[in-house]
N, C-alpha and C positions, 0 to 999 in steps of 0.2 A: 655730450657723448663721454666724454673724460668723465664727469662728475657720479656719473651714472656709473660706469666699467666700476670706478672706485667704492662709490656704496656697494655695488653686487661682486666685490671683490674679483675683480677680472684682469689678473694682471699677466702682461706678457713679457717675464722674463726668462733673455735670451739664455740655449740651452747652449754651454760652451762645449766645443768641443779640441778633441787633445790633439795635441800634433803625434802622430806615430810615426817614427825614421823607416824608413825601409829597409834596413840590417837590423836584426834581430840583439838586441841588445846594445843597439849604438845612439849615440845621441844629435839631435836635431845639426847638433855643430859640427859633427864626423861629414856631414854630407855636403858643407856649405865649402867652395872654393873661396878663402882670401886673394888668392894667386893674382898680380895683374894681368892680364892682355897683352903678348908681344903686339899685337896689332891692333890701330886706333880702330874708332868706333868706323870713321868716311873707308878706311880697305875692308873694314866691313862690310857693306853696305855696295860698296863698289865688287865685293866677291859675288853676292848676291843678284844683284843687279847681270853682272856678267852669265853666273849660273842658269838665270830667267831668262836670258837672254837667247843663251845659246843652248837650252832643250826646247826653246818654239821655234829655232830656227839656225841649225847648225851652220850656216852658211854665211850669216851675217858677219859685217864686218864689226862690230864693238866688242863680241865675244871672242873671234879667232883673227885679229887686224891681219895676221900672215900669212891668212889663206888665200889671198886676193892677187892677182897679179899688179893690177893698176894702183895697188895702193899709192905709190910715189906721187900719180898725175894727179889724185885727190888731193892727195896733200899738196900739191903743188897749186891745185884751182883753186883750194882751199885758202892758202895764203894769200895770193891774189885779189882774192875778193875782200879777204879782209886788209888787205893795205889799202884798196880800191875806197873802205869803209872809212877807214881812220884818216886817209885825209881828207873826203867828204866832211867828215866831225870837225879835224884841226882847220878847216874852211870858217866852218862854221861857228868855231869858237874866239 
């Protein structure tokens, strides 16, 4: 197939195309932010996560923890179970 295109001269070179900036006389580097990020990539990601969070369901506790009355007991069963765990583990190791 190759040998062929090339005797019948059939060659497919790419048509380039330009970068145009979106200000009218600016250059591709006017638009690019050097700037770091006050905020790492994980509060990223954790901002997000939150925002997904709490427009499917503004009531949930990971998006708004202070909407809840019982939050303390949670945290409190929550601990619980997890010491309940860890010496289960430190048993077992």
């Amino acid at each position: 197939m190759i040998k062929q295109r090339v005797l019948d001269e059939l060659f497919d070179d790419p048509v380039r195309k330009s970068i145009k900036s979106k200000k009218k006389g600016g250059d591709i580097e006017d638009t690019l932010n050097y700037y770091k990020s006050t905020k790492g990539l994980g509060d990223m990601y954790e901002d997000d996560l939150k925002q997904k969070v709490y427009s499917e369901d503004p009531n949930s506790f990971l998006a708004n923890p202070g909407a809840h009355a019982g939050e303390t007991s949670i945290k409190k069963e929550v601990s619980e179970l997890m010491g309940h765990l860890f010496r289960d583990l430190d048993r077992l190791s």
